[in-house]
KEZAPA-365190 format. One line per field, with one value per residue (C-alpha): x, y, z; residue number from 1. Coordinates in steps of 0.05 Angstrom, whole numbers. Example, Ala and Ser with C-alpha at 12.3 -4.5 7.8 and 13.67 -1.06 7.14 Angstrom:
2
east <- [246 273]
north <- [-90 -21]
up <- [156 143]
num <- [1 2]
This chain:
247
east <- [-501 -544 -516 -536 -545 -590 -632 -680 -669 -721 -722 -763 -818 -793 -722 -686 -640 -586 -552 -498 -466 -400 -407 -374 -459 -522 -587 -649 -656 -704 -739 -785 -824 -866 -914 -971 -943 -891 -920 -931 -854 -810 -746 -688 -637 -561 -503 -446 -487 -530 -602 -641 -697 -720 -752 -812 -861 -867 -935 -930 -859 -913 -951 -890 -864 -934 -929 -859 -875 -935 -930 -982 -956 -967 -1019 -1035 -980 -925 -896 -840 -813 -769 -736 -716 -653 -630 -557 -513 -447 -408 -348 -290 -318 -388 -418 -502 -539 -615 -649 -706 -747 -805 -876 -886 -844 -827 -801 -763 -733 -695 -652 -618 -589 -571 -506 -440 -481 -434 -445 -499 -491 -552 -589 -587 -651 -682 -753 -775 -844 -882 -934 -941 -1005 -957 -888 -843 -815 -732 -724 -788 -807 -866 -907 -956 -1007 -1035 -1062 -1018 -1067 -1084 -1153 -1179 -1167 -1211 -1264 -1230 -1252 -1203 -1167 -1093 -1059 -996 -961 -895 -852 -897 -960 -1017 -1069 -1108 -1138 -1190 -1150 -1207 -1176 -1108 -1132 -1157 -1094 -1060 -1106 -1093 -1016 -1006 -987 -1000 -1062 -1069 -1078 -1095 -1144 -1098 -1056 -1063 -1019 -1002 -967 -909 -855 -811 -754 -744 -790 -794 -870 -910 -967 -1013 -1079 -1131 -1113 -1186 -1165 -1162 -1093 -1041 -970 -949 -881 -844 -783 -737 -672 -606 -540 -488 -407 -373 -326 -381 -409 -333 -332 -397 -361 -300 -344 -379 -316 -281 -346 -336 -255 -267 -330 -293 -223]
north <- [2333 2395 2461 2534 2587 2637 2646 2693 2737 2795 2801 2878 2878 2881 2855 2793 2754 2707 2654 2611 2553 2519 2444 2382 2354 2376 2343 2381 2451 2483 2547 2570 2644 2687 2734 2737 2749 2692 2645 2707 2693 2659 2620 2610 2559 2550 2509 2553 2578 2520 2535 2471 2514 2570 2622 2580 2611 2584 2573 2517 2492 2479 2441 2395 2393 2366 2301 2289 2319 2315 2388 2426 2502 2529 2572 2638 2673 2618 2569 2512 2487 2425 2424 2349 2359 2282 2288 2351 2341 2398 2411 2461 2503 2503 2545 2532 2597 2600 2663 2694 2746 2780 2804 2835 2835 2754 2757 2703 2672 2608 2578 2510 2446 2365 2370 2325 2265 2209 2142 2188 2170 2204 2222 2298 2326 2402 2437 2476 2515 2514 2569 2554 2520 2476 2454 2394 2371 2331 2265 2282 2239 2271 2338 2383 2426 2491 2568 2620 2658 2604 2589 2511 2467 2406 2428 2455 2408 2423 2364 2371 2323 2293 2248 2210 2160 2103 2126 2180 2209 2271 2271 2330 2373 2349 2281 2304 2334 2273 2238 2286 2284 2207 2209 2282 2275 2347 2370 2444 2459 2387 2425 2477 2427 2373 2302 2297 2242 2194 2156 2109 2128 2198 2203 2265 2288 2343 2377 2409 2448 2499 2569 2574 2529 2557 2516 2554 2532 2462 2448 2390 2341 2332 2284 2315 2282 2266 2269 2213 2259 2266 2195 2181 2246 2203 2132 2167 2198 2127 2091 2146 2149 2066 2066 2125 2091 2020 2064]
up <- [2303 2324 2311 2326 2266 2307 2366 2380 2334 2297 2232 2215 2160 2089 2106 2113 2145 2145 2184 2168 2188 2161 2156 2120 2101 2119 2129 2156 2173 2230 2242 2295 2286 2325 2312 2268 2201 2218 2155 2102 2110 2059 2060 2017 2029 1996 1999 1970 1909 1896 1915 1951 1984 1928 1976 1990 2035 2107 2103 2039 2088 2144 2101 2084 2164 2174 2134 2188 2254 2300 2314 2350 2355 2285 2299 2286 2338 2334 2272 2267 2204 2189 2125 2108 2055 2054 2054 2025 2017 2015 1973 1965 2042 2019 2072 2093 2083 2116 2094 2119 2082 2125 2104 2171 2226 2262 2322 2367 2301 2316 2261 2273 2235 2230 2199 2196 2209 2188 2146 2100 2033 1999 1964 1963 1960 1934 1956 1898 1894 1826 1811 1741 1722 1678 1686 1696 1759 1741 1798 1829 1894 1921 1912 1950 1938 1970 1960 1965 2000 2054 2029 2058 1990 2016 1961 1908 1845 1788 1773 1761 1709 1731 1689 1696 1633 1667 1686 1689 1728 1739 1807 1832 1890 1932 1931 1942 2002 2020 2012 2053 2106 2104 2116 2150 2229 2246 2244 2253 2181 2146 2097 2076 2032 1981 1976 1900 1892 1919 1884 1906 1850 1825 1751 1713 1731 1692 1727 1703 1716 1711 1732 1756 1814 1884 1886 1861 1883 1890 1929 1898 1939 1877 1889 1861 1839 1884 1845 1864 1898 1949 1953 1965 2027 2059 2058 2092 2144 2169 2166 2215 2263 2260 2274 2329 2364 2364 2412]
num <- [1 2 3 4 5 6 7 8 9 10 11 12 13 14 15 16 17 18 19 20 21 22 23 24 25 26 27 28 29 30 31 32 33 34 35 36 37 38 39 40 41 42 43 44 45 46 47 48 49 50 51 52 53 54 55 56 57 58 59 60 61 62 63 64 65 66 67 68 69 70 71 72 73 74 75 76 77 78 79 80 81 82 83 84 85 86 87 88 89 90 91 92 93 94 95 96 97 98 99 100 101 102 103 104 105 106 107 108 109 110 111 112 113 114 115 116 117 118 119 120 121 122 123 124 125 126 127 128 129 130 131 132 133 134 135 136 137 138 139 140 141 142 143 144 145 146 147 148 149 150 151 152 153 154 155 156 157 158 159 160 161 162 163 164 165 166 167 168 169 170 171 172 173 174 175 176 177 178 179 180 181 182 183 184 185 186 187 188 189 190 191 192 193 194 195 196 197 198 199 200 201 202 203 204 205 206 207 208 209 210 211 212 213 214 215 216 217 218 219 220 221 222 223 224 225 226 227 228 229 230 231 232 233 234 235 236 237 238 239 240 241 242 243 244 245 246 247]
């Protein structure tokens, strides 16, 4: 179901925010921002103390909400962000927590969630941000690519290594770009951001590449365990929604 954490709220330059939400699973999170500074900002999100959004900036978000929605108002005054989590489900009152640190001052912030949606078994998923030229990515399913400063990456010709326990490749950033290009739906900043890769089963991944590169921060969707506690919470879920919908 949809839920409220905030509406138009302001959030000053320098300080943050945060809005919470008490639910038995969540699944996406979304924001909407005004004013010009609204994708200098940077989000953190939690459930209970477990980090699945590690204060990713919403410019590098807009990049991901671009490969799911056909959006057409990030633009310089105005942004939206959808963060796809899977399924979270939360244990012992986990609470949501969606916080917003400002650059400059965002205005008209909007904060909302899918949460409780029943018969979700999984997987959980995490959106962590990488600015190390090399590190590893655990259960990685897919990866972008981007500058921190906003610069267009659609001719930046470093290569960047990425291998996996089955295969390896090290395409330019030019070609990642490319690849995005090829899958993105919205198209207000297709040249911003790079595709690096897609699996179809989590694989440990290593990137890695030249610090000379314009890119400088790849965003990766990383799949997390699920107890069977929760596994068990999800079945439970479905089976009510079934039993109530069939009264």
């Amino acid at each position: 179901m949809l839920v409220t954490l905030a509406n138009n709220q302001t959030i000053a330059a320098s300080s943050s925010a945060t809005y919470t939400y008490s639910p038995n699973s969540v699944q996406k999170v979304f924001i909407n921002m005004e004013d010009a500074d609204w994708d200098d900002a940077s989000v953190t999100v939690q459930i209970g103390s477990t980090t699945i959004c590690n204060g990713i900036s919403a410019f590098g978000l807009m990049g991901l909400t671009q490969l799911q929605s056909n959006i057409t108002q990030n633009v310089a005054s105005e942004g939206f962000l959808c963060l796809d989590f899977g399924n979270h489900e939360c244990q012992q009152a986990d609470n949501l927590y969606v916080t917003i640190q400002a650059s400059g001052e965002v205005t008209a912030v909007d904060v909302s969630a899918i949460v409780d949606t029943p018969g979700q078994v999984g997987p959980p998923l995490r959106l962590t941000a990488y600015s190390d030229n090399t590190f590893t990515s655990q259960n990685n399913l897919s990866a972008i690519s981007y500058d921190s400063a906003k610069a267009n990456v659609d001719e930046d010709a470093y290569n960047c290594e990425i291998r996996t326990s089955i295969s390896s490749s090290a395409p330019s950033f030019i070609s990642a770009s490319s690849y995005y290009s090829s899958v993105v739906l919205g198209t207000t900043y297709a040249n911003g951001f790079g595709l690096l890769n897609i699996h179809s089963v989590p694989l440990q991944t290593t990137y890695n590449y030249s610090s000379s590169a314009v890119t400088d921060t790849i965003i990766t969707v990383e799949q997390m365990g699920q107890s069977s506690a929760q596994t068990a919470q999800a079945r439970r879920s479905g089976r009510l929604a079934i039993s109530q919908a069939g009264k």
